[in-house]
N, C-alpha and C positions, 0 to 999 in steps of 0.2 A: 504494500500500500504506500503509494504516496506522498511523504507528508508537507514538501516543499509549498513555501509560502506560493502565491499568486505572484507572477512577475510584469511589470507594469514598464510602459516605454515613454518618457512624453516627452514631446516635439518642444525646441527649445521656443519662447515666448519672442515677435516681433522684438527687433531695434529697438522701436517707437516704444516699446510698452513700459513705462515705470512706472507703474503700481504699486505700491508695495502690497497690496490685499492680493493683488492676485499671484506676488510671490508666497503668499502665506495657502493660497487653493492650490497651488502645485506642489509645495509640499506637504501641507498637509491634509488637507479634503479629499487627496486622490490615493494617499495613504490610509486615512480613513475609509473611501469607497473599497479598495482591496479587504482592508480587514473584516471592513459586516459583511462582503460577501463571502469570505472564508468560512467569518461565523454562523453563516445561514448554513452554509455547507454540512458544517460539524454538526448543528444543531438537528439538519436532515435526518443523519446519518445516526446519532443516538437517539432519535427518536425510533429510529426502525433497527434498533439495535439487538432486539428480542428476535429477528427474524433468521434463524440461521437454518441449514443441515443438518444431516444428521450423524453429520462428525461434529459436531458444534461449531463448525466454520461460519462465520458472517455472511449475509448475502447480501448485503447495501453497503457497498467499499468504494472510498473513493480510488479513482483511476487517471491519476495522471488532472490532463488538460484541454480543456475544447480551442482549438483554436483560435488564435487572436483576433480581435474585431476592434474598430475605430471606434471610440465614442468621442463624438462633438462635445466640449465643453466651452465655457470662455474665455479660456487661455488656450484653446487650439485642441485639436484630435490627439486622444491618448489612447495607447494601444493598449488593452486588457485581457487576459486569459482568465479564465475562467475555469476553477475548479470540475471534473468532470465524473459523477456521480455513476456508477454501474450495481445495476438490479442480479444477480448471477440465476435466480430464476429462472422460468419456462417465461414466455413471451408475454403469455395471457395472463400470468399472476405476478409478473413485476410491475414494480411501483414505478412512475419517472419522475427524475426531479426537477422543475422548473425556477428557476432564480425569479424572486418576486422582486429580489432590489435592481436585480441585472435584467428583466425580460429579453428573449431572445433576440426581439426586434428592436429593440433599442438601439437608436444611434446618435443622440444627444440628450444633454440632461435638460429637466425643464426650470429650475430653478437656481441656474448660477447666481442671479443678481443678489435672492434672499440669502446665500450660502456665504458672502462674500461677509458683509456684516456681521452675520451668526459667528462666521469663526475669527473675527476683529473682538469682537466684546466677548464672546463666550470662551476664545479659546479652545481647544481639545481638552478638557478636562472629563471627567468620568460621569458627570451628574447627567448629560447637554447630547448625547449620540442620538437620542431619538430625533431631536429637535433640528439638529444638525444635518440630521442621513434627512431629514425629512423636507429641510428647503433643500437638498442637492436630488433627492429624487420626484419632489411635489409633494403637497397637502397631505395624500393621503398615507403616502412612507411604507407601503407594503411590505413583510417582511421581516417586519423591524420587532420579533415578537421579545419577551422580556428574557429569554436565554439568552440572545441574538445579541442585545445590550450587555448581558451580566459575561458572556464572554470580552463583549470588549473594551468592557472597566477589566479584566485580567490582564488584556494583553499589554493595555500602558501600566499595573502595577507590576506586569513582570516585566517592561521597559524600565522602571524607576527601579526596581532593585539590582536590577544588571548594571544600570547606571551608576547607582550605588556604591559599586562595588570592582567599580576598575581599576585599571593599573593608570598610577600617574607618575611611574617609573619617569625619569629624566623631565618631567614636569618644572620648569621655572618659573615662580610669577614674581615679578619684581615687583608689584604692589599689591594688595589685599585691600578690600573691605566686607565689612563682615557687618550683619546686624541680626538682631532677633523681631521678628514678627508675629501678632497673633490673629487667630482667627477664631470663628464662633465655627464648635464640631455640635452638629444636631444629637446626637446619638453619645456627646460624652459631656461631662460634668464641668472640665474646665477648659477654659479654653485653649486651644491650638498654640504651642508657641513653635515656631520653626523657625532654627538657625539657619542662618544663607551666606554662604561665600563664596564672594566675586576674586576673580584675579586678573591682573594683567602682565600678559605675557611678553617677552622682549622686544616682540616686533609690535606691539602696542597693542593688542587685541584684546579686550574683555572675554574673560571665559565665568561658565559658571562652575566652582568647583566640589561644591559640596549643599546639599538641601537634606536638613535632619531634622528631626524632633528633639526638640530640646524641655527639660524643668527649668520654665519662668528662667530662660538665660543665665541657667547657674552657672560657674567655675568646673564645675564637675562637666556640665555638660558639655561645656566647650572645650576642654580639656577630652574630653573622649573623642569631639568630632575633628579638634586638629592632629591628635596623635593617629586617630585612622588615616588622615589624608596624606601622613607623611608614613606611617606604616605600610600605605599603599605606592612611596617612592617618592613624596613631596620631598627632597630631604633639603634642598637648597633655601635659606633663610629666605623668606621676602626683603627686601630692604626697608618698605614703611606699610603702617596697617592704620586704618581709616575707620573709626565707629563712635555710637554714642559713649559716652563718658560711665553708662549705668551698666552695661554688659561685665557679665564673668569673663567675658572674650580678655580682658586685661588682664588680669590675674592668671589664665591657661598661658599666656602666647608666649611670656619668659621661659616656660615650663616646654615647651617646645621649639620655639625658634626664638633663640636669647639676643641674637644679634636686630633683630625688628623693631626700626623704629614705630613710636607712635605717634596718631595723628587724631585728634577730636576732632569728631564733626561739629561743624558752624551749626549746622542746620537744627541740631537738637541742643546745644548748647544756648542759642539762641531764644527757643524756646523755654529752657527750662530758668533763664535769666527772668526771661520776662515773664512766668508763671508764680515770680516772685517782688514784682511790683505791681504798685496801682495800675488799671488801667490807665489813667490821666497822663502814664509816664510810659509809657510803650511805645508812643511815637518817637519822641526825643530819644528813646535808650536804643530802641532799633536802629537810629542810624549813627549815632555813636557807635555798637557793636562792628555797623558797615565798616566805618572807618576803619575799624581796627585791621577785618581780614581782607580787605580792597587796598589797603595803605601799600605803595607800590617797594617799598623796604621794611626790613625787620626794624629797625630805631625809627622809623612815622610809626608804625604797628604797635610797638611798646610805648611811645609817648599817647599815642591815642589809647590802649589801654590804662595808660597812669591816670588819665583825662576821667574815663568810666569810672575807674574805681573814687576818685577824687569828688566826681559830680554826686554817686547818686550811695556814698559810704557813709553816709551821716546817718541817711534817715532808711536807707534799705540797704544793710548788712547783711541779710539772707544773700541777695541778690549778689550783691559784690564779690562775699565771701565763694557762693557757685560761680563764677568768671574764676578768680584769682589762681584758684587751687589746680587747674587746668591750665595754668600758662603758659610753660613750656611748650605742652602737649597739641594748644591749641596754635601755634605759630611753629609748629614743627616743618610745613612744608615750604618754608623761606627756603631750607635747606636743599632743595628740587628745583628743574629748571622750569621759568618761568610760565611755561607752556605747557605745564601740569596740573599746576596751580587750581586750574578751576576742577579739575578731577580729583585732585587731591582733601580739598576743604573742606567735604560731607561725603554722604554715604549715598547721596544722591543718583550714582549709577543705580542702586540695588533699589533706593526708593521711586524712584521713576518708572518702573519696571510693578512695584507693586502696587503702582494704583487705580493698573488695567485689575491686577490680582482682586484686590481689597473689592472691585465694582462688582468681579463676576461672583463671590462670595456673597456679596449682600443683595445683589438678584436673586440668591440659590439660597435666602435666609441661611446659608455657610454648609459645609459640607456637610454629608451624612457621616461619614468617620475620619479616625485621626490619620486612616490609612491613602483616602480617599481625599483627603486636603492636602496631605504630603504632594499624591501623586500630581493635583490638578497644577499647585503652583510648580515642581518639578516640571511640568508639561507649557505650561504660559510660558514661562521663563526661559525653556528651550526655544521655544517660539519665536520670542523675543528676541532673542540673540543673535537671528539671522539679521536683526536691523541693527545691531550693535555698532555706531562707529567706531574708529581708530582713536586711541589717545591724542590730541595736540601735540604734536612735536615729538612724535613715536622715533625720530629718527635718532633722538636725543638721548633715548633709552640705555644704547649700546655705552655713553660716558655713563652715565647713572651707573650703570652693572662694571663700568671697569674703575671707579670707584673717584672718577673726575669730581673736584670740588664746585659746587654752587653757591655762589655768594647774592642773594636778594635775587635768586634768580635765574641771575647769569652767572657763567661759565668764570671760575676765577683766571685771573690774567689775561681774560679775553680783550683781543684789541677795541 
């Protein structure tokens, strides 16, 4: 028997065409149309699974492949095979199988335009296939019965634990950020927290390296999920790491890579300054805080910090005391060339990325399980990544990693 996935051909997309939605239907929708037809397949096939011989041999097996046919889509004719079902039967008491998502006459889909949107906001996550298969095949989605779905929430959680669990032997990311996020699981008591680490890699690329469940961003937890990712061959220090000030991620990261600088992010630091004055005074201290990570040298940076703490240290000590204790940490990327700067300041690659996440969760009043939120932001955030740009001044990366000094910026002794 058979068990070779479906193999699929597609015609490379017009010159003209920059969409980026429709680079997200060609990999992913037409990925998805193979898989529910597989899983109608399988599904066929144990349903008539009681039918066998009288050796006990099966008599509904799959056989190979029907040959290939064009289906019109809106990114152009994709060549499809199609699982091919055999009865072994007498003529007149086998079953036939007919594809209700694939009909035989099928030569275009009717629902590109809906399909294009559904997988922009919804993503491929686990909750969303019926809804999904159903603008790429029309209204009424035949086919699509609830084994058809429950097989293929399997196939992206056994995509996410493969993922999980790879080699990142010779892996180098000269920068890291890392944050903890949560989400509301329908089916469990607290809520979701999953740690996330981005990297970037020498030729400037963002990758994503790691998605785990974590306890509430403890030390422990993070401490387990970096010592896997170097257990799995991370083994080269990052040179600086990027997150909020409240993560265990600080406390693990000496414990495994000792040499890694640190960098607070603006972006929640920010916040948690000003979660500790009046409102009357958020406008004034926000753009004071501007000054400080905009100041185009580390001594404007430090004088415009002396300035915050001087203006608002009389009467809001909470507030000052959360800036101060961070100073270092948070003027770390002076040290990097200037054209990093803005990727370096917050965690803002990874939060940019969650706020497609965070939508599709609170349409889906949040996942049915912890296993099943893991998988869907694992699955966005692969998604995502195809649109990922290049750091600023990636070219710059290679003195970074050979250990060229940055002075506010720039290159020391540069002409």
């Amino acid at each position: 028997m058979n068990d070779s996935s479906v193999d699929t051909a597609v015609l490379p997309l017009p010159e003209s065409s920059r969409d980026v939605l429709s680079g997200i239907l060609r990999e992913g929708a037409q990925r998805l149309l193979v898989q529910a037809v597989e899983a109608e397949v399988a599904s066929w096939i144990d349903a008539h699974a009681h039918i066998r011989d009288q050796a006990g041999h099966r008599q509904v097996v799959r056989n190979g492949h029907l040959p290939a046919r064009s289906i019109l889509t809106g990114v152009g004719p994709v060549e499809v095979e199609q699982p091919r079902v055999h009865d072994r039967r007498p003529k007149e008491a086998a079953a036939k199988f007919t594809s209700k998502i694939l009909p035989p006459y099928l030569r275009k889909t009717k629902s590109i335009e809906e399909l294009i949107p559904w997988l922009y906001l919804k993503g491929i996550s686990t909750g969303d296939f019926h809804e999904a298969l159903a603008a790429l095949l029309g209204p009424q989605a035949p086919g699509l019965s609830a084994t058809t779905v429950t097989r293929l929430k399997t196939v992206w959680e056994d995509e996410y634990q493969t993922w999980n669990q790879r080699s990142l032997e010779g892996k180098h990311y000269v920068y890291l950020w890392a944050d903890g996020v949560y989400f509301n699981v329908r089916l469990e008591e607290d809520r979701q927290c999953l740690l996330v680490l981005l990297g970037a890699t020498p030729d400037g690329k963002k990758e994503l390296i790691a998605v785990a469940a974590g306890h509430r961003e403890s030390e422990q937890s993070w401490l387990a999920l970096l010592l896997d990712c170097k257990a799995r061959g991370m083994k080269v220090d990052p040179l600086l790491a990027t997150g909020d000030g409240a993560l265990g991620f600080w406390k693990a990261l000496p414990q495994v890579w000792s040499t890694t600088r640190t960098q607070r992010c603006w972006v929640h630091k920010t916040v948690n300054v000003l979660d500790k004055l009046p409102k009357s005074q958020h406008g004034a201290a926000k753009k004071m805080l501007h000054n400080i990570y905009l100041a185009e040298t580390r001594a404007q940076a430090e004088n415009a910090f002396d300035l915050f703490l001087e203006a608002f240290g009389a009467k809001h000590s909470k507030a000052t005391e959360c800036l101060a204790k961070d100073r270092s940490e948070l003027l770390a990327f002076y040290d990097f060339p200037a054209e990093h700067w803005m990727h370096l300041r917050s965690t803002n690659p990874i939060e940019s990325v969650f706020a497609t996440v965070r939508l599709r969760t609170y349409r889906t009043k949040g996942s049915g399980s912890a296993l099943a939120c893991e998988t869907m932001v694992f699955k966005l955030m692969q998604s995502a990544s195809k649109r990922w740009r290049a750091l600023n001044g990636s070219e710059l990366l290679a003195e970074v990693i050979a250990g060229v000094k940055f002075v506010d910026g720039i290159k020391e002794n540069a002409a």
